[in-house]
C-alpha positions as CSV (number, residue, x, y, z in Angstrom):
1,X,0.0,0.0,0.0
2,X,1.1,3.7,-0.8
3,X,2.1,6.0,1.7
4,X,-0.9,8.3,0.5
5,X,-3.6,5.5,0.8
6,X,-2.3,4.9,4.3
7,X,-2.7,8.6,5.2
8,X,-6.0,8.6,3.5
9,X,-7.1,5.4,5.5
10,X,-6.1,6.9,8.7
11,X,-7.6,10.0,7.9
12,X,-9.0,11.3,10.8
13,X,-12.1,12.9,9.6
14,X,-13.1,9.9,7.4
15,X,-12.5,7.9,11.0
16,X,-14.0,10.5,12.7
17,X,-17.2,10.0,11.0
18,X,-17.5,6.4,11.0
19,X,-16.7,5.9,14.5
20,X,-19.3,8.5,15.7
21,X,-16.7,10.6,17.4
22,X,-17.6,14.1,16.1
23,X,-18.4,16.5,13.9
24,X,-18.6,19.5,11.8
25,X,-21.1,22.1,10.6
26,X,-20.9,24.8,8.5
27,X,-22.5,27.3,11.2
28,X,-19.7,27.1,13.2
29,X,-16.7,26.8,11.2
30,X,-13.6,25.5,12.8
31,X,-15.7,24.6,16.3
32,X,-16.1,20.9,16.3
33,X,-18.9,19.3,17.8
34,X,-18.4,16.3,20.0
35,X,-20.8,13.1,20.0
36,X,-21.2,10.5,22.6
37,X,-18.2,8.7,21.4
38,X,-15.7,11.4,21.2
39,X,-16.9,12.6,24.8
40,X,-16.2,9.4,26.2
41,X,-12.7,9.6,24.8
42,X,-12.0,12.5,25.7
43,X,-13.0,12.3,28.8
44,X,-10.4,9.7,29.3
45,X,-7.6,11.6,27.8
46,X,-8.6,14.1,30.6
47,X,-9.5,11.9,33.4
48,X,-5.7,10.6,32.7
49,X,-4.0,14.0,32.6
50,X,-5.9,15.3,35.7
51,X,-4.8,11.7,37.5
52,X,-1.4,12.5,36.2
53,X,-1.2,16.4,37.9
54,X,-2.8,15.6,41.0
55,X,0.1,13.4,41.8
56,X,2.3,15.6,40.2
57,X,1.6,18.4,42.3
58,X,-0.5,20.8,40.4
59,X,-4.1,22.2,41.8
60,X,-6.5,22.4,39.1
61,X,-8.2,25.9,38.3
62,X,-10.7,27.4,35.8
63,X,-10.5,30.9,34.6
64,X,-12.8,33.0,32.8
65,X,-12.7,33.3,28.7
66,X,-13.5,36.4,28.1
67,X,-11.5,39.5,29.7
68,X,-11.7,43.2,29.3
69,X,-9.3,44.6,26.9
70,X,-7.0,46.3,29.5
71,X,-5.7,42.7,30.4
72,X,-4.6,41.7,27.1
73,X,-2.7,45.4,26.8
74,X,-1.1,44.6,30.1
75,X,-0.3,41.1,29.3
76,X,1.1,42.3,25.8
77,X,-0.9,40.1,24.0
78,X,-2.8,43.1,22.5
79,X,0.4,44.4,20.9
80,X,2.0,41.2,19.7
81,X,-1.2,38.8,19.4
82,X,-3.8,40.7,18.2
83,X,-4.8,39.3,15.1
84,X,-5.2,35.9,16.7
85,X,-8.0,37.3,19.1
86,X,-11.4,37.6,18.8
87,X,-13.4,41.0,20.4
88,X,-16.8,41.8,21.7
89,X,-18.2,45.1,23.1
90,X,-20.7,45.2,26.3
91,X,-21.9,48.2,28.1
92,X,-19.2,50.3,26.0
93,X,-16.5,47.7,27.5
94,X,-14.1,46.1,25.0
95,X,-13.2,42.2,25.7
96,X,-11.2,39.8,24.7
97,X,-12.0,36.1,24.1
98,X,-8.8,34.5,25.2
99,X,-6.4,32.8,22.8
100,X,-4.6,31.3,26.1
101,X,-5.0,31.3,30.0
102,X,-1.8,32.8,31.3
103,X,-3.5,36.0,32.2
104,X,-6.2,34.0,34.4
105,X,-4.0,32.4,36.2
106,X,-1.4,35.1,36.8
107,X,-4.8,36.2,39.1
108,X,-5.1,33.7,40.7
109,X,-1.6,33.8,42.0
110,X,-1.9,37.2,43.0
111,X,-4.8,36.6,44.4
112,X,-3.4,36.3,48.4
113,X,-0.3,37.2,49.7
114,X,2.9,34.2,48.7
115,X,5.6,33.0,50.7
116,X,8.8,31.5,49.0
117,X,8.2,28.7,51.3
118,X,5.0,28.2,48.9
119,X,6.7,28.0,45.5
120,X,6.8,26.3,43.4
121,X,3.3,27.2,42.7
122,X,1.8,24.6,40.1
123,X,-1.5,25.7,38.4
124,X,-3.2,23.5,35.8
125,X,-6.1,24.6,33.6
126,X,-8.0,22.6,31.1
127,X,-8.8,25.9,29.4
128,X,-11.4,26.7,26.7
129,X,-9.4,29.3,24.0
130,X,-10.4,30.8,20.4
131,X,-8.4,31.9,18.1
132,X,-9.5,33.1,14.4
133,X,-8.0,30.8,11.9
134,X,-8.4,31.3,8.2
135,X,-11.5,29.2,6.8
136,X,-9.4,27.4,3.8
137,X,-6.7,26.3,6.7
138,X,-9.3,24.8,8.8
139,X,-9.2,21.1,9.0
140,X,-11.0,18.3,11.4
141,X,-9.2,18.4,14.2
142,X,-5.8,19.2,13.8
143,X,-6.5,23.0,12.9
144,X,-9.6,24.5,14.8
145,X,-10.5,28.1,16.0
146,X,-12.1,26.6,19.4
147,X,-10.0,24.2,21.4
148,X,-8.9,23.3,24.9
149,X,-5.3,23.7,25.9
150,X,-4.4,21.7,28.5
151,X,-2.3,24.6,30.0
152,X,-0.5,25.0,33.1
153,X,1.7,27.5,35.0
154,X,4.2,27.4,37.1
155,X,5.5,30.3,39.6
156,X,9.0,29.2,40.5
157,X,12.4,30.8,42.2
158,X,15.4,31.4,40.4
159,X,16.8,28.7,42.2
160,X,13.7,26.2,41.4
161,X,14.0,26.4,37.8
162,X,16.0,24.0,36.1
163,X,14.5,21.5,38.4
164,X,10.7,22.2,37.9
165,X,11.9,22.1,34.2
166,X,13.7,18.8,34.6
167,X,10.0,17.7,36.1
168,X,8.3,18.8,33.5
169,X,10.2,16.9,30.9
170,X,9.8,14.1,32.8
171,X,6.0,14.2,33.1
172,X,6.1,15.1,29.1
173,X,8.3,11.7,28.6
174,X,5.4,9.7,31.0
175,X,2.4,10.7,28.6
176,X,4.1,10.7,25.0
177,X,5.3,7.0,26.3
178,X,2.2,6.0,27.5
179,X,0.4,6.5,24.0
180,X,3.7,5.0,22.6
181,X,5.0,7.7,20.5
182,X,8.6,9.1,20.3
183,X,9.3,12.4,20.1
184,X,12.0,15.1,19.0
185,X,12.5,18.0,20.8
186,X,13.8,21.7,19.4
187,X,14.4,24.9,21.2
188,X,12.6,28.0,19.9
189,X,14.4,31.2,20.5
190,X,13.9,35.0,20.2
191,X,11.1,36.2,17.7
192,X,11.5,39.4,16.0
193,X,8.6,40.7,17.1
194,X,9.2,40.2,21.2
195,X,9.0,42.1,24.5
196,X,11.6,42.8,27.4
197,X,15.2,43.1,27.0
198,X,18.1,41.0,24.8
199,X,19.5,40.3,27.9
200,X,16.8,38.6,29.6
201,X,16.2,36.4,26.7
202,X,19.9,35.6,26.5
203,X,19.6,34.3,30.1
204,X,16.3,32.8,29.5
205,X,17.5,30.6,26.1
206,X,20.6,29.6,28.2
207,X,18.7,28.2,31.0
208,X,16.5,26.1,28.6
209,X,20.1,25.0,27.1
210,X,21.7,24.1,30.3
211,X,18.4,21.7,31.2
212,X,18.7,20.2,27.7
213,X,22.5,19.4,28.2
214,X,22.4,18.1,31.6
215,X,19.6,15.6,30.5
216,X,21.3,14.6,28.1
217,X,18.2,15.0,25.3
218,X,19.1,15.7,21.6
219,X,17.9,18.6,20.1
220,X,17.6,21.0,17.3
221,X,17.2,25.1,17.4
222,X,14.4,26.8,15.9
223,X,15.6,30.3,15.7
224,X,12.9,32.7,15.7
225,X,9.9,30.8,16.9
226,X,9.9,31.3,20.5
227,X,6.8,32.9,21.9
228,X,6.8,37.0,22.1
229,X,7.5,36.8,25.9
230,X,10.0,34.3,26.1
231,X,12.0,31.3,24.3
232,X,10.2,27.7,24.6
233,X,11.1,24.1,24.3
234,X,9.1,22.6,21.8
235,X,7.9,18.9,21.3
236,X,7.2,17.2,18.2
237,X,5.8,13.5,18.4
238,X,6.4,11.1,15.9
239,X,2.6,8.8,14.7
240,X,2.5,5.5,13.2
241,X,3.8,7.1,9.8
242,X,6.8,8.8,11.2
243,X,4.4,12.2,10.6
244,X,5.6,14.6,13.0
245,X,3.1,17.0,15.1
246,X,4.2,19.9,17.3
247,X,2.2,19.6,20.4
248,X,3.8,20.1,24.0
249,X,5.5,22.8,24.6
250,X,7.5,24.7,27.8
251,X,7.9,28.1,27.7
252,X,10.3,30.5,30.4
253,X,8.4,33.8,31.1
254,X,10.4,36.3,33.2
255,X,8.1,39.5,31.6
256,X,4.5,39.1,32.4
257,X,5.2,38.5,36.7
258,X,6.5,41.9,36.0
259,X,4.3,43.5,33.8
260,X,1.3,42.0,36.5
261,X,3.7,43.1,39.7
262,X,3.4,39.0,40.7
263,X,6.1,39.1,43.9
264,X,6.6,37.1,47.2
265,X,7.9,37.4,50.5
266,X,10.9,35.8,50.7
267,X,12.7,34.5,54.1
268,X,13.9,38.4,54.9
269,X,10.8,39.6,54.1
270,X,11.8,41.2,51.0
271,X,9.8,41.5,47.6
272,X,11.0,39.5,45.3
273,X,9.6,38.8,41.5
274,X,8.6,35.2,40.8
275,X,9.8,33.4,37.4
276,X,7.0,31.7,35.4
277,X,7.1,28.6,32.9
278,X,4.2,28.1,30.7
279,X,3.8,24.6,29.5
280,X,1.3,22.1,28.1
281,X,1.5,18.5,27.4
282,X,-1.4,17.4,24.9
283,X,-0.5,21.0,22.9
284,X,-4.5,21.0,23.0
285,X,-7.2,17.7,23.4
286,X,-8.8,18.6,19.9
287,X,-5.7,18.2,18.1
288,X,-4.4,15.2,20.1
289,X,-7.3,13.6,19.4
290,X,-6.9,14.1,15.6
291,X,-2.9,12.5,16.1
292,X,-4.1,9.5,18.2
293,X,-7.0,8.4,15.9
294,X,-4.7,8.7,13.0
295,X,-1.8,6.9,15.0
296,X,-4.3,4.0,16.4
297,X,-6.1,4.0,12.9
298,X,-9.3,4.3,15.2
299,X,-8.1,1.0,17.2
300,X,-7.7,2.6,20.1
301,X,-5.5,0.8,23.1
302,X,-8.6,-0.7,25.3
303,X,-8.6,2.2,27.9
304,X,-9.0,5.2,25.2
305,X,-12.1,3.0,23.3
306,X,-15.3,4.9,23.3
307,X,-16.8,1.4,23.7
308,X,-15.0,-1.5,24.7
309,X,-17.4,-4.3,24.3
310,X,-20.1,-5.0,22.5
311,X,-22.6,-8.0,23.6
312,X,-24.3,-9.4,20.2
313,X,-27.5,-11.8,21.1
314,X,-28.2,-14.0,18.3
315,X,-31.9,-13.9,19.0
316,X,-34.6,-11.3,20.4
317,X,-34.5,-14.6,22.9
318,X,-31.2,-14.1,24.4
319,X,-31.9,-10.2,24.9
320,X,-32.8,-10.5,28.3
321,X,-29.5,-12.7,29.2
322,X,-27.5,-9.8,27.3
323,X,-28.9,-6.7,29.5
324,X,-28.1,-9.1,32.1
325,X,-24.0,-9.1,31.4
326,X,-24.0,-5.8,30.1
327,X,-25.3,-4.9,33.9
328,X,-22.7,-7.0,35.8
329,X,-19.5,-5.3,33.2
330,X,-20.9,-1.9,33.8
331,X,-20.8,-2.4,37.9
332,X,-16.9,-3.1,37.0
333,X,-16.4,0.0,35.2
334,X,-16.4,-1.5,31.9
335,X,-17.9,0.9,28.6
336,X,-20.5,-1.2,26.9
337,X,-23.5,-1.7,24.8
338,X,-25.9,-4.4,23.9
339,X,-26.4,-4.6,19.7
340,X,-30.5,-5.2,19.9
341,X,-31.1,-5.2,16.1
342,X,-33.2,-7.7,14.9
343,X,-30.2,-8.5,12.8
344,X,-28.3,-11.9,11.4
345,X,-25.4,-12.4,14.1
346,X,-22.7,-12.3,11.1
347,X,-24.3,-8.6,9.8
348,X,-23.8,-7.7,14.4
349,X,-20.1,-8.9,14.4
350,X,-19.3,-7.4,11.0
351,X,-20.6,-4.1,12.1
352,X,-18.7,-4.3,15.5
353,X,-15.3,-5.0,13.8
354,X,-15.9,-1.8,11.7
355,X,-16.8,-0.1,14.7
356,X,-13.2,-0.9,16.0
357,X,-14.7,-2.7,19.2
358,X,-12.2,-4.5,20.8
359,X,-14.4,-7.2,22.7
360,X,-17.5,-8.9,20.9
361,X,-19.6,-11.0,23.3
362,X,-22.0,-13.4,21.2
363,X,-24.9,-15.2,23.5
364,X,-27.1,-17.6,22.2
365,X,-28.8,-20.5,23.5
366,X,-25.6,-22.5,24.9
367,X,-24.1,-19.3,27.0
368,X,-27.8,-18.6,28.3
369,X,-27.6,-22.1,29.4
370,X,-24.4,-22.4,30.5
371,X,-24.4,-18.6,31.8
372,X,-21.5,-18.1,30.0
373,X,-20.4,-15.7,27.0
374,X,-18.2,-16.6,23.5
375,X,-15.5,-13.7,22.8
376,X,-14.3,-12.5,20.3
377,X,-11.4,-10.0,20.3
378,X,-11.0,-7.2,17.1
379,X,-8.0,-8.6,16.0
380,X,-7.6,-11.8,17.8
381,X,-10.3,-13.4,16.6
382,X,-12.7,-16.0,18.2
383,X,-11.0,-17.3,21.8
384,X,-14.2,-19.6,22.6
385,X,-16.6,-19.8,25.5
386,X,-15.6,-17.9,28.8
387,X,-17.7,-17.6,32.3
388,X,-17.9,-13.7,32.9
389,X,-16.0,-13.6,35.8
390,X,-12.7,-15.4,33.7
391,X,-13.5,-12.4,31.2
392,X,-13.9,-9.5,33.3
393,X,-10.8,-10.4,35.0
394,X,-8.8,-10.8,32.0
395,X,-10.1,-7.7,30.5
396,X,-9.6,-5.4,34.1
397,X,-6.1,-6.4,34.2
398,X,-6.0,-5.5,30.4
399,X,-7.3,-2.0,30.8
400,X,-5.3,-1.7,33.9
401,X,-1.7,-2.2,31.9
């Protein structure tokens, strides 16, 4: 097979589609709508990063998106990012919907008075941002204009940040591995059009340098692309295809504490200013969707699918035995349906194997009578007749791996 018929086959709107995942409609360009099956995805994908920065340290916070216009002048975004912002007016008030949620949770950390012996402050935000992209560059998943950046930010000491950095990179390397994708990494230095002095940025890049070195990860310089307020370490994973897609990112901000007077107390009571890393792992969910359902080819590992078993009854007869397992895998946490159609069981497990289901369950008269199931596994094939509790073990130790 071609490289291009591979990329079509995987093609993640054509998958979309079939699987029932999402959506698109023309009166909302670039804002994808989600079905039952793409919620339940991506609620794991965000049940598994919130796991993750719980026991990573990082509180959880939600922030406004819409701000008055004086923020985004403060923030500099309104200088440097203004044509990727969308504006309203209200009661002769200008706002901002927000392209990204530093600003939100810059309040939040100036909310109360901070110690030093309080940082490193960890803020994580599963945050809701728009940004206008051109109609003819829009595309499923991958480019959108409303999306969800699984942002964070950190508020750190001088002397904290190489090592909340080396954190990060670590908690990058857990998820990327997890989906089983490798990844190369480049460092994005000084734009043209930036804010604060050369010699902050020079101390800035050479910090992200001096993390690189010491953990020993290649990389490669992207002069020019780091964000207007400070350079960034960029991740780029690598799909089934070798395709590479630029989604995590850390990013070393020693301008916006300052422009927002962010301080704390440190052990002589002084004022001191507080050093903040952006970062995000995902890049955003919409998009990370789009790489894993091209990567998987819609066969996602058992604890991303939408549905993980499907119970086929041969006859309306065996119906009642079927609602019957589908309640006992449920109480276990397991995602399932029952196929009801007055259907020929071949047409049921045909449809099931398109669906990308990895479990099939057929009852008929022997596994009413034997209260017992047949499985049948996506790729495996047929593995014979099980008693539920032999299969419920063997497929919770399967979602737990």
């Amino acid at each position: 097979m071609s490289k291009q018929m591979e990329v079509e086959k995987r093609n993640h709107r054509k998958l979309g589609h079939d699987l029932e995942l999402f959506m698109s409609v023309e009166e909302a360009p670039g804002m994808p709508i989600f079905l039952p099956n793409g919620m339940l995805l991506r609620n794991e994908l965000e049940k598994y990063w919130k796991d993750k920065h719980f026991k990573a340290g990082y509180q959880e916070i939600k922030t406004p998106i819409l701000m008055k216009q004086e923020v985004w002048e403060q923030s500099g975004h309104w200088d440097h990012y203004h044509d990727s912002m969308y504006f309203s007016e209200w009661d002769q008030q200008n706002y901002a919907i927000k392209p990204m949620s530093c600003p939100g949770a810059i309040f939040v950390y100036n909310s109360k008075r901070r110690s030093y012996r309080a940082l490193p402050m960890r803020f994580a935000e599963l945050g809701l941002v728009h940004r206008p992209e051109l109609s003819g560059s829009l595309s499923g998943l991958l480019r959108v204009r409303s999306f969800t950046q699984d942002d964070a930010h950190l508020f750190v000491r001088k002397d904290q940040v190489e090592a909340e950095i080396v954190k990060i990179l670590e908690l990058i390397d857990e998820f990327y591995s997890r989906f089983g994708f490798q990844y190369k990494v480049e460092l994005s230095t000084r734009p043209e059009d930036y804010m604060g002095s050369e010699q902050i940025w020079e101390h800035a890049e050479k910090t992200l340098e001096s993390v690189l070195n010491k953990k020993g990860l290649e990389y490669a310089i992207n002069p020019g692309d780091g964000a207007f307020y400070g350079p960034k370490i960029d991740f780029h994973i690598l799909d089934a295809l070798g395709r590479s897609w630029q989604c995590g990112t850390i990013q070393l901000d020693f301008l916006m504490p300052e422009k927002f007077d962010c301080h704390y107390i440190d052990e002589d009571n002084n004022h001191c200013r507080p050093i903040m890393i952006h970062r995000a792992i995902y890049g955003s969910v919409e998009r990370f969707m789009a790489i894993l359902i091209e990567h998987f080819e819609g066969e996602f590992p058992i604890w991303l699918s939408p549905i993980q078993v499907k119970i086929l009854p041969i006859a309306d007869a065996h119906l009642e035995f079927a609602v019957k397992i589908k309640s006992q895998l449920e109480s276990e946490g397991i995602r399932v349906e029952v196929d009801n159609r007055v259907e020929k069981i071949g047409l049921k497990i045909r449809d099931a194997q398109m669906k990308k289901i990895p479990y099939m369950l057929v009852v008929g008269d022997q596994e009413v009578n034997n209260n017992s199931i047949s499985v049948r596994h996506r790729i495996e094939g047929n593995s014979g007749e099980w008693k539920i509790d032999a299969f419920l073990n063997k497929i919770g130790d399967e979602i737990y791996e």
